[in-house]
N, C-alpha and C positions, 0 to 999 in steps of 0.2 A: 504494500500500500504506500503510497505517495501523497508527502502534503504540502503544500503550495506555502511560501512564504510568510504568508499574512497568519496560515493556520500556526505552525513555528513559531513567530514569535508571539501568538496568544497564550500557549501552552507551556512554551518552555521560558515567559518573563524578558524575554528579549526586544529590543525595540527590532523590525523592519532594517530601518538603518543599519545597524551594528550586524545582522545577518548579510546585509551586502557589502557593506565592509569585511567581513569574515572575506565571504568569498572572495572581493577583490584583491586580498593578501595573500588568499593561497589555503588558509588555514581550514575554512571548510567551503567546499566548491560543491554545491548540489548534484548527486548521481543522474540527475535526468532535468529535461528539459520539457516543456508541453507543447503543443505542435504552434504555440503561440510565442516561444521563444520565454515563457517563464518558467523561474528557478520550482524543482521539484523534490523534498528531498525525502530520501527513503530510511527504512529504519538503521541500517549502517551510516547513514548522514546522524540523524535523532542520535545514535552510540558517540558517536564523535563527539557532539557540542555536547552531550548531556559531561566529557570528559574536561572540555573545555572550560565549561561553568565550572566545573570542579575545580580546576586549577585557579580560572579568575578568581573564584571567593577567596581563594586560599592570597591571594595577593602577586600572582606571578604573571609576568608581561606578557604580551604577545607572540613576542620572539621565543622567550622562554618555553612558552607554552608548544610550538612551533617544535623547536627540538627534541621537546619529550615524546610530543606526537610521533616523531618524526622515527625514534626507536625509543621505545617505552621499554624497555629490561635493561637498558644501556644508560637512561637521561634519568627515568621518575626516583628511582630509588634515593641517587645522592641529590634527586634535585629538591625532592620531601624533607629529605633530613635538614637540609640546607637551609631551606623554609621554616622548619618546625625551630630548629633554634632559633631564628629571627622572631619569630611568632614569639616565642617565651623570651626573650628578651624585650619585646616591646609590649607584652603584658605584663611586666614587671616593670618598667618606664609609666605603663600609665598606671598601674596599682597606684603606683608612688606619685605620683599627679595628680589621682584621686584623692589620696591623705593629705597635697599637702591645698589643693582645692577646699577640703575642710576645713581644714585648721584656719584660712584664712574666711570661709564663711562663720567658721566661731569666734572669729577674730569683728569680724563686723557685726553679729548679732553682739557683741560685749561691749564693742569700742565706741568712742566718741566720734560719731559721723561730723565733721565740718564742712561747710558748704563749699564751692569751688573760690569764692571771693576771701573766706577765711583760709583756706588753702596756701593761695597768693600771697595774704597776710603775712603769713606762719612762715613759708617755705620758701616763696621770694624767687628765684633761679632755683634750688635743688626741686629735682625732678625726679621719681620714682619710676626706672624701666622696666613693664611688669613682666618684659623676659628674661630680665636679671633676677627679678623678685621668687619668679618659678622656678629658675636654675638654682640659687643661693638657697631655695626651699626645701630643692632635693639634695643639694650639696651637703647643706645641715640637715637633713632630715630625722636624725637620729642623735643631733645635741639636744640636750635639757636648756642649755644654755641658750641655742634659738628659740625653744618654745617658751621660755622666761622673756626673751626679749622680746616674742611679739605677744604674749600677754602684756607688760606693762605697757608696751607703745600703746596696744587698744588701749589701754586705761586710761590713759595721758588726758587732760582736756586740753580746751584750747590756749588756758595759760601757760599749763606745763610745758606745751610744744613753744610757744613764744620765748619762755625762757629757756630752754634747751635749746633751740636756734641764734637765741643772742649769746648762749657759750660757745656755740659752736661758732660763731660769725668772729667772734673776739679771737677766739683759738684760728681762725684760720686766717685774720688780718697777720699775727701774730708770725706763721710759719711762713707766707708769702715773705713777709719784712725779712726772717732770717734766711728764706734762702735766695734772696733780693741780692743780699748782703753780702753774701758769699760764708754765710759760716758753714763750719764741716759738719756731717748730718753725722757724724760721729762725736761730737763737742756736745759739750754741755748744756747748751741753747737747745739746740734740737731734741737732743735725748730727753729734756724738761718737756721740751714742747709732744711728745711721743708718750710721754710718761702722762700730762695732761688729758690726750686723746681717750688713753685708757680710763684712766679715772673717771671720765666724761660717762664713757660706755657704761662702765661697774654704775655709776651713780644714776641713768637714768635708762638701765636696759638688763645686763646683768651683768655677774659679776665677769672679769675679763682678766684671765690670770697672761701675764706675758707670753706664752704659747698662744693660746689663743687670738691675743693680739697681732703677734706675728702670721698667723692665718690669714686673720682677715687684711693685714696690711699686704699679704701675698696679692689677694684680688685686689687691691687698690692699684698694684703695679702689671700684673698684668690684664684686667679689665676696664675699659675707659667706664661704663657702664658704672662700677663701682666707686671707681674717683672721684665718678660727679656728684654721687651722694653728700664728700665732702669736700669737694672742691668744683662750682659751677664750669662748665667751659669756659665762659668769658673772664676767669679770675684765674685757669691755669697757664703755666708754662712749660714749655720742652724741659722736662726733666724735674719738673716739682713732684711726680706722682713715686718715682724713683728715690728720690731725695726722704721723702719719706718712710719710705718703707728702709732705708739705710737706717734711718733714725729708729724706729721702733724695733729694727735687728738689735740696732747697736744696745736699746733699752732694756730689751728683751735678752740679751748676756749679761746685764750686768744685773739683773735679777728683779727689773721693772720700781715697786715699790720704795724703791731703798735713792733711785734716781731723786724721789718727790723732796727726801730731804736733805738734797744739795745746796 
């Protein structure tokens, strides 16, 4: 029995279109033709595509799919495996996407919503990239120490953020002027000013033992994303974000705390 295109793609979820696209690539070419010149296909065509669809759910291209057809005891075996670990890899991407999805809708059912004008107010040029915010989510996904920080941030109102913006505004006129200046991000200025940043964190986020600090000054150097949290675009320079992360290394051997009472 033979069935006519339109029947095809009612049955087997296909558009029309993509059935002639099939055929124009080569991947399924209808066994017969009707004395009118239309596509007819038979049940060895239906075995094909119903093979096809199998593959496409599974996430595998056209070419892909092409070669397994092409000898199936030779291609599907390693080309399934192949699949299946990407498959479980990228359900473990989004498990983790999911969590951290949550945490941040618990993070707005607790937090103090500000409007977009209070926003401005508060934040000024620092700009939050929420593809930074996703990655940094799953990066820490498994500190206490992240989930301490984005609890209290929720908590914050909108004084708290005003004044945590105006130490951090002071702190950052502060590092520009020294590395303006040309002091070494291993000197005492700096390391103060590094030793500061921390304290900043412990006091309005959590606590931030000099390991940790060196982490996240890791992202400050090599993510712009991250810098601009603390340092806007228009306020850096070639090599401030560098200078920095010198500084909190250098902080960070000398055992962080101990810098504060120099």
């Amino acid at each position: 029995m033979s069935y006519t295109v339109g029947q095809v793609s009612g049955f087997a979820g296909v558009t029309v279109r993509t059935l002639h696209h099939y055929d124009r690539s080569g991947l399924l070419v209808p066994s017969e033709r009707s004395p009118g010149g239309y596509r007819l296909y038979g049940e060895a065509d239906l075995a094909r595509l119903q093979q096809i669809l199998f593959y496409r759910e599974l996430g595998f291209a056209l070419e892909e799919i092409a070669q397994i057809l092409a000898d199936p005891q030779a291609n599907a075996l390693d080309q399934l495996r192949a699949r299946h670990k990407a498959l479980v890899e990228q359900i473990g991407k989004l498990g983790r996407l999911v969590e951290v999805a949550e945490r941040a809708m618990e993070v707005q059912q607790t937090g103090v919503r500000l409007s977009p004008q209070e926003r401005f107010e508060v934040f000024g040029e620092i700009t939050f990239d929420l593809s930074y915010a996703t990655e940094a989510g799953l990066k820490w996904e498994n500190s206490a120490g992240h989930r301490e920080a984005m609890s209290r941030a929720a908590a914050h109102s909108k004084e708290d953020w005003a004044r945590l913006m105006g130490e951090a505004a002071h702190w950052r006129a502060e590092l520009i002027k020294a590395f303006d200046e040309g002091e070494p991000a291993e000197g005492k200025r700096a390391t103060a000013l590094a030793e500061e940043h921390r304290q900043h964190i412990t006091r309005w986020f959590t606590p931030c033992p000099p390991a940790m600090h060196l982490r996240i000054a890791d992202d400050f150097a090599d993510d712009p994303r991250a810098f601009a949290l603390v340092v806007p675009p228009s306020e850096q320079r070639p090599g401030l974000a560098a200078f920095l992360h010198a500084a909190v290394r250098a902080n960070a051997e000398e055992g962080g705390s101990e810098v504060a009472g120099r």
